[in-house]
C-alpha positions as CSV (number, residue, x, y, z in Angstrom):
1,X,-43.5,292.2,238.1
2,X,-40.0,293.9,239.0
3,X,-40.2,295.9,242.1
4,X,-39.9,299.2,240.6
5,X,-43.0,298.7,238.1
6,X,-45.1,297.3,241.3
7,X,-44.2,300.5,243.3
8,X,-45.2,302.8,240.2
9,X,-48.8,301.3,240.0
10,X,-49.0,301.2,244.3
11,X,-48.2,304.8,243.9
12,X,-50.5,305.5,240.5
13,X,-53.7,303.9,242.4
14,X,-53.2,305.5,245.5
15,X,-52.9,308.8,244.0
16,X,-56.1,308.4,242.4
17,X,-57.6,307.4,245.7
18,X,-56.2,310.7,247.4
19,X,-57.5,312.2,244.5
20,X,-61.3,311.2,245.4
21,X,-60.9,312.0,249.1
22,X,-59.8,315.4,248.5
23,X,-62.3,316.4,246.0
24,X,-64.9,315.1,248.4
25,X,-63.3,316.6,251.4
26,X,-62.2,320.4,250.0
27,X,-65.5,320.7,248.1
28,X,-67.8,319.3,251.1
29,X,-66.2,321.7,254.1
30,X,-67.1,325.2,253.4
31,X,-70.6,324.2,252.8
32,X,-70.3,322.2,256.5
33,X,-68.5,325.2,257.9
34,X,-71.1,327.2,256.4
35,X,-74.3,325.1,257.5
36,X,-73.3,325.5,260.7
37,X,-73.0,328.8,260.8
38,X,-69.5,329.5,261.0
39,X,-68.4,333.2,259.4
40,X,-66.3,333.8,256.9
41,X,-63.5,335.2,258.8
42,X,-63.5,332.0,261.5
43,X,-63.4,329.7,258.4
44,X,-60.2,331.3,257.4
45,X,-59.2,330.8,260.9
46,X,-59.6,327.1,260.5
47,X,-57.9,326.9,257.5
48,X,-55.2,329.1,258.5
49,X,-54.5,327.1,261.9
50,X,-54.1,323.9,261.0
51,X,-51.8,325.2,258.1
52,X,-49.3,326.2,260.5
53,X,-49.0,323.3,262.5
54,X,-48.0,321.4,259.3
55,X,-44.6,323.3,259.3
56,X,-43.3,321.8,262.1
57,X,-44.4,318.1,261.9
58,X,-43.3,318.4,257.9
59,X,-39.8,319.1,258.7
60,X,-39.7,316.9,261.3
61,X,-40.8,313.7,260.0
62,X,-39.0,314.3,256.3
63,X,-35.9,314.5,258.8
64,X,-36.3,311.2,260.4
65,X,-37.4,309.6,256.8
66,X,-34.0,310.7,255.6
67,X,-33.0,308.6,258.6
68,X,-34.9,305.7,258.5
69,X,-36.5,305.5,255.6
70,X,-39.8,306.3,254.2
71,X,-42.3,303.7,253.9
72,X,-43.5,304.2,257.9
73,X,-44.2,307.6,257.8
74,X,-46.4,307.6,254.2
75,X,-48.1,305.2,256.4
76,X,-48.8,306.8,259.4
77,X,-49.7,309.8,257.4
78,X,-52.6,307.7,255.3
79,X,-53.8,306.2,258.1
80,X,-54.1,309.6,260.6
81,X,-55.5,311.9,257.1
82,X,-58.5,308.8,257.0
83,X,-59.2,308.8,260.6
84,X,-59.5,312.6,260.6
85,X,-61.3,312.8,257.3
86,X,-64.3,310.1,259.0
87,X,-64.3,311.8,262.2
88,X,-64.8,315.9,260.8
89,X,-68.5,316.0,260.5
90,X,-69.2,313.9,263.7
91,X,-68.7,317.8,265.5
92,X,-69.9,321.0,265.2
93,X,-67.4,322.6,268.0
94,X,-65.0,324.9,266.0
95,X,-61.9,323.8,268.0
96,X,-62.6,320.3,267.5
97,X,-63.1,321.0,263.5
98,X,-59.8,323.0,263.7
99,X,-58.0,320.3,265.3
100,X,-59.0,317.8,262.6
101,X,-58.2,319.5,260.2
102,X,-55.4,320.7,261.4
103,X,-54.2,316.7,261.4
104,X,-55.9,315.8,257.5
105,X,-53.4,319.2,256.0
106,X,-50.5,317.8,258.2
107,X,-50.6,314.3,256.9
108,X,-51.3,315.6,253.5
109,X,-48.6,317.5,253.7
110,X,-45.8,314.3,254.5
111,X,-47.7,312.4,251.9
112,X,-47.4,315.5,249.0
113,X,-43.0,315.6,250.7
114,X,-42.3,312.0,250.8
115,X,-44.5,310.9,248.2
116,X,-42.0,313.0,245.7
117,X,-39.2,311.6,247.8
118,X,-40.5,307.9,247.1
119,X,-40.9,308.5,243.3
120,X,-38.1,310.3,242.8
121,X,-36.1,307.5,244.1
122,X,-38.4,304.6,242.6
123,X,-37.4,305.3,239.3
124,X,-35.1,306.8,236.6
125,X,-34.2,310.8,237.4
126,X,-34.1,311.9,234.2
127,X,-37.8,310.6,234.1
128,X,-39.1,312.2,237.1
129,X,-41.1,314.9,235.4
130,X,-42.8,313.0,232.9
131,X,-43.6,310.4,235.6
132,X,-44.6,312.7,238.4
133,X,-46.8,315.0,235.4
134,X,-48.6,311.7,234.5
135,X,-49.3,310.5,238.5
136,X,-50.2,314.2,239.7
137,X,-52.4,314.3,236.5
138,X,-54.6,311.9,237.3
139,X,-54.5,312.7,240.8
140,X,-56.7,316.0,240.0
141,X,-58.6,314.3,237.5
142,X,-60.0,312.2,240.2
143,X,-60.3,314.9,242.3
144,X,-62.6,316.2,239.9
145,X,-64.5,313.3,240.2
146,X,-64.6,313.3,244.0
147,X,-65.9,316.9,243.8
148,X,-68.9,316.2,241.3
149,X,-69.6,313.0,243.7
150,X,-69.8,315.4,246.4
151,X,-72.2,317.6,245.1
152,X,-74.2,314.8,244.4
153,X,-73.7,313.7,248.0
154,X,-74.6,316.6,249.4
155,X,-78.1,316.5,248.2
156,X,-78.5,313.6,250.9
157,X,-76.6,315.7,253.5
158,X,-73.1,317.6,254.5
159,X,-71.9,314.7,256.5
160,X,-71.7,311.9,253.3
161,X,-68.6,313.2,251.4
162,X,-66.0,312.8,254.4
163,X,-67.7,309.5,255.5
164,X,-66.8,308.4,251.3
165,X,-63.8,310.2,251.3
166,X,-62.3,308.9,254.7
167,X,-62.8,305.2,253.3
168,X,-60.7,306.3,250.3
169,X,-58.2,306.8,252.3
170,X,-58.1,303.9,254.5
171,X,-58.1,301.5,251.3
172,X,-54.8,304.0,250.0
173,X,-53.4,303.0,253.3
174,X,-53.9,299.5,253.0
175,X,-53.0,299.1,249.5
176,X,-49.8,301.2,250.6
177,X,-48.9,298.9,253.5
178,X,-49.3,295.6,251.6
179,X,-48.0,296.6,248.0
180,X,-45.2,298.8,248.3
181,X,-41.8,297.9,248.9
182,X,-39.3,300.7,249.7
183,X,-36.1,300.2,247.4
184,X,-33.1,300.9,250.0
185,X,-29.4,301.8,249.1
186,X,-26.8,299.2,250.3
187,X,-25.0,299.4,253.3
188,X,-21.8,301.0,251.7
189,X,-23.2,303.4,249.9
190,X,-25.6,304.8,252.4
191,X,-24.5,308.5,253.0
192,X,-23.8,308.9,256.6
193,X,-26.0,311.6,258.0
194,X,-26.8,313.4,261.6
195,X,-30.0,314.3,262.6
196,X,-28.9,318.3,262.9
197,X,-30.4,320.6,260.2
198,X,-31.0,324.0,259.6
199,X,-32.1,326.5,257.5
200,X,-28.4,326.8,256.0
201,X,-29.3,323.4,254.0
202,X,-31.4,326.1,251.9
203,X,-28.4,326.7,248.9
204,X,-29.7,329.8,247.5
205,X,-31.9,328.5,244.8
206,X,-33.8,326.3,247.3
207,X,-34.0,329.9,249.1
208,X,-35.9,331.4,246.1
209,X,-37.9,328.3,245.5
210,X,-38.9,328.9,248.5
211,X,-39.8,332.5,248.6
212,X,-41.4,332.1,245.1
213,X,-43.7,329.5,246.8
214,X,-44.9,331.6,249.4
215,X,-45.5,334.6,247.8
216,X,-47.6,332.3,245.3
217,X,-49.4,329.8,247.3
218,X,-50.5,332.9,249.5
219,X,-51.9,335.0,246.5
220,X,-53.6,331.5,245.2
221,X,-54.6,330.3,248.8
222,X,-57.1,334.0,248.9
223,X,-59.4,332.0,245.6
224,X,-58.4,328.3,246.6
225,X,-59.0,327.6,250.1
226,X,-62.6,328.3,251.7
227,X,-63.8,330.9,249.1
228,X,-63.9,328.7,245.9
229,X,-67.3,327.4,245.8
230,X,-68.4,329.9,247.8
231,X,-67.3,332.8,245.4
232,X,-69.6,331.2,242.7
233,X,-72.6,330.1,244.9
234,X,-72.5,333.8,246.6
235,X,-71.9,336.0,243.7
236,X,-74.2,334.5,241.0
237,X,-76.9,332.3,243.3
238,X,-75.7,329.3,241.5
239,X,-76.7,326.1,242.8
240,X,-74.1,323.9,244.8
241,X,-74.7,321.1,242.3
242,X,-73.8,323.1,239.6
243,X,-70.5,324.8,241.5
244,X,-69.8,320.9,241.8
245,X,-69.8,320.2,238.3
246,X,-67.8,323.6,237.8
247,X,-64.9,322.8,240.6
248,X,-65.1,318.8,239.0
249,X,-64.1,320.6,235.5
250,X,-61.5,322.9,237.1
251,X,-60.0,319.7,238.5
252,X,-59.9,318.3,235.2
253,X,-58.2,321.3,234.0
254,X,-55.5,320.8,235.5
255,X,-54.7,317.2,235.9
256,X,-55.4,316.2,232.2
257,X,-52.9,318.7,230.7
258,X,-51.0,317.8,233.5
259,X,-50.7,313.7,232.1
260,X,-49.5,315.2,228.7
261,X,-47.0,317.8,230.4
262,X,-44.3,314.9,230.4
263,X,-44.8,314.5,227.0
264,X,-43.6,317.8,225.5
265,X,-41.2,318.9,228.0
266,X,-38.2,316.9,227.4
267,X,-34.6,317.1,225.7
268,X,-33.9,320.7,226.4
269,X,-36.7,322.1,227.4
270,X,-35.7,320.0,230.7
271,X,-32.4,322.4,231.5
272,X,-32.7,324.5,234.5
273,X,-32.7,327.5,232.4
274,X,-35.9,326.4,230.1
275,X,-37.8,325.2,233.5
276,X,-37.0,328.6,235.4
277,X,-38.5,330.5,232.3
278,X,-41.3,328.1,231.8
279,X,-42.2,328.5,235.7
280,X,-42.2,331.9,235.5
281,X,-44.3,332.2,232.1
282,X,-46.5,329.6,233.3
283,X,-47.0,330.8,236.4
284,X,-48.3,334.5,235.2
285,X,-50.6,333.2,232.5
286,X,-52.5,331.3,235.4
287,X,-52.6,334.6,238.2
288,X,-53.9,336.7,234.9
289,X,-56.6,334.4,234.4
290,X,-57.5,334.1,238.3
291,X,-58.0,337.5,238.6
292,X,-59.9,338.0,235.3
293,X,-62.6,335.7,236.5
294,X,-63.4,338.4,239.4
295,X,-64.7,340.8,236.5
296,X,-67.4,338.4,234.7
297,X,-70.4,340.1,234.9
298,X,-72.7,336.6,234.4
299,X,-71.6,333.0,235.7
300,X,-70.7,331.5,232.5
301,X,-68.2,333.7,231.6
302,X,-67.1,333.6,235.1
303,X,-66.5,329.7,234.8
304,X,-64.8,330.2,231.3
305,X,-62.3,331.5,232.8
306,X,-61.6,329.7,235.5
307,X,-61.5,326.7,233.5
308,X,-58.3,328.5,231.5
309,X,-56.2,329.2,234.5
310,X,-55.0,325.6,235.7
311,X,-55.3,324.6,231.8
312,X,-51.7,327.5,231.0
313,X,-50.8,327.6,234.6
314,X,-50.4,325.1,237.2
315,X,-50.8,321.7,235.1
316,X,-46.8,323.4,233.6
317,X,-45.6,325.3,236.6
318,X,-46.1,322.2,239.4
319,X,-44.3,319.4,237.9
320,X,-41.8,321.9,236.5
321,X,-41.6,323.5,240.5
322,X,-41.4,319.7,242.0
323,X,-38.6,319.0,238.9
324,X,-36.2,322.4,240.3
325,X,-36.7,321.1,243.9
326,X,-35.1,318.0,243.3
327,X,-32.7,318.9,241.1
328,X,-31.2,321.5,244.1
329,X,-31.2,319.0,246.5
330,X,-28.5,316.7,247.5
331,X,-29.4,313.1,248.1
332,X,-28.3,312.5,251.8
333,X,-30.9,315.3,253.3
334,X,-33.4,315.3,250.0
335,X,-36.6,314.6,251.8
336,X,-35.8,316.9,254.7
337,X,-34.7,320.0,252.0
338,X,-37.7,319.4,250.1
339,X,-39.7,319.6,253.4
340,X,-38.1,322.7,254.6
341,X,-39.0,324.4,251.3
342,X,-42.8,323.2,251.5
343,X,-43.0,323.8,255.0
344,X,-42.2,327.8,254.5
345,X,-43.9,328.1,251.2
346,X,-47.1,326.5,252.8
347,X,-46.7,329.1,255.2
348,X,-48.6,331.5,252.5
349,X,-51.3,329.2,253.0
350,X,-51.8,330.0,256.4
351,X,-52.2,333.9,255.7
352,X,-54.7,333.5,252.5
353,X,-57.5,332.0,254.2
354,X,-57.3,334.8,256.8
355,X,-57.3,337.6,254.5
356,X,-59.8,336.3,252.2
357,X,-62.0,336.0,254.9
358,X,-62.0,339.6,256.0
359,X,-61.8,340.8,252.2
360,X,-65.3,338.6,251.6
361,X,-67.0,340.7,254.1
362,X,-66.0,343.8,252.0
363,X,-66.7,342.3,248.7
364,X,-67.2,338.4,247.2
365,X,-65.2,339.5,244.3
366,X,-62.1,340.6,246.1
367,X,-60.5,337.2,247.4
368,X,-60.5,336.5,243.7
369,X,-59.0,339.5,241.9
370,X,-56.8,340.0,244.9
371,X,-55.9,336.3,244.5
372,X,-54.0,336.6,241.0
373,X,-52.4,340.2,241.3
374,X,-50.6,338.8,244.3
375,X,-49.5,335.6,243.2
376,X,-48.1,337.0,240.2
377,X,-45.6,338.5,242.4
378,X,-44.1,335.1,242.8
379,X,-42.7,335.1,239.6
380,X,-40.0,337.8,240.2
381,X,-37.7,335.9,243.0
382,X,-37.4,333.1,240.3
383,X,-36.1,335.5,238.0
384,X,-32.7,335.6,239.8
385,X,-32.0,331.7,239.8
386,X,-28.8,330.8,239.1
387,X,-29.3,327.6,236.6
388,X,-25.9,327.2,236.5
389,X,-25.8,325.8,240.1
390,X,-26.7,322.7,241.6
């Protein structure tokens, strides 16, 4: 098998295997957090925390990929997001917890910046989208899995899902390591590069990418981070097996109209100016529906429409965002540009947790209608792009 088609199945199987730890992990934590009687607002402060640490190892690492390639730190970053997955229910200490976790969103973050780097490179450009739609597709449809074998987990204790979903991990790194073979330029047309970078590698585009992203990811982090299964467990007494099978749907909601994405958007619909309006229209039909789920009176209703808001949002918006990103970006500093923009967008995700925390005191419902209203502000900074630049 050529190289190329050997890396594309490394990188399909460990997605799915990423997939499995992080349903496990996301869905098992706030119940740990929560069995151990840690409030609201110091959940947000774990989440928040180890969010920002992620911007400065992010940046840092994509730099030195740019450098010296990519393979070692994907690596490194499997390897540390398994150890920290295994080790996160063997303490109840809040700083220790923190700490973990703070190293599991760190290494997830590289993977989620140089993965893209890796595939974008591994294969034809033009078929990035439909290849990263199909990848990232399955990736949430095995987190959907993980989540349903959490809450089934669960039943036996809190500490089983990150025991399973560390193990994932460690066999992602393996099969990483031994399979995959990074596809390098030749010597004479390697772009000669220094190690100095700044924010003025941001072209404007990148800039509004970038501001976009963080308006978004914080309006989306107030529903998505610690209050997600709590939201439906708290408000409508519903058992955490049944939020399990709810969160496993909503993972399926996005990644399997996600795998078809690829399909549909192509020919001209793959111009800068059809993705910018598609991001934008994409993006507000998904913060409508968040929102909207706040106001269901009764718990079915309430999962209805959930279900609908990864279904005409994110499964469109991400691959179409991750398609823009590269497509700004110049070869010679891709991976460090890309993590630049991720690193501040993700910086909404430190803020979220915290002020979902304090809104849940006030209300259950408010992380959630608060949730959409602000992350539909994201689509107004995308609305000056210039498509005509790159």
């Amino acid at each position: 098998m050529e190289v190329s088609k050997r890396n594309f199945w490394i990188l399909m199987c460990i997605s799915c295997l990423f997939g499995i730890a992080i349903g496990l992990y996301e869905f098992a934590l706030p119940y740990y957090l929560k069995g151990r009687g840690i409030s609201y607002e110091k959940m947000g402060y774990v989440f928040a925390i180890s969010f920002f640490f992620v911007l400065f190892v992010q940046i840092f690492s994509a730099r030195l990929s740019d450098l010296s390639g990519r393979k070692p730190f994907y690596s490194l970053s499997a390897l540390f997001s398994a150890i920290s997955t295994f080790l996160t229910p063997l303490s109840t200490k809040i700083s220790i917890l923190t700490f973990l976790k703070t190293i599991r969103e760190t290494a997830g973050a590289i993977q989620d910046t140089i993965g893209s780097v890796i595939l974008y490179e591994s294969i034809s450009r033009t078929k990035y989208l439909f290849t990263m739609s199909r990848i990232s597709g399955f990736n949430f449809l095995f987190q959907g899995a993980g989540i349903f074998a959490a809450g089934l987990l669960m039943l036996q204790g809190y500490d089983f899902p990150f025991f399973v979903a560390g193990g994932a991990v460690f066999l992602a790194f393996l099969l990483f390591q031994i399979g995959f073979r990074e596809i390098k330029v030749s010597e004479e047309d390697e772009p000669v590069v220094s190690f100095s970078g700044d924010l003025r590698l941001l072209n404007k585009n990148l800039i509004l990418l970038t501001v976009s992203g963080f308006i978004a990811n914080m309006g989306v982090a107030l529903s998505h981070t610690q209050m997600m299964p709590l939201f439906f467990s708290v408000k409508y007494g519903v058992k955490e097996s049944w939020v399990a099978v709810l969160l496993a749907f909503h993972r399926i909601s996005f990644g399997l109209p996600m795998i078809f994405t690829g399909n549909w958007l192509k020919g001209r619909l793959l111009s800068p100016r059809n993705l910018k309006w598609l991001y934008i229209l994409f993006l507000g039909m998904q913060d409508i529906a968040i929102s909207g789920t706040a106001f269901m009176p009764t718990f079915p209703l309430a999962a209805g429409v959930w279900l609908v808001h990864d279904a005409i949002g994110a499964s469109v918006w991400a691959p179409v965002r991750s398609t823009l990103l590269q497509y700004y970006s110049r070869d010679e500093t891709r991976a460090l540009q890309i993590a630049l923009v991720g690193a501040l967008s993700n910086i909404g995700w430190m803020f979220g947790p915290i002020i979902a925390g304090y809104l849940a005191n006030i209300d259950i419902s408010l992380p959630f209608s608060m949730s959409g209203a602000l992350a539909f502000l994201g689509i107004f900074p995308m609305m000056a792009l210039d498509v005509e630049r790159q």
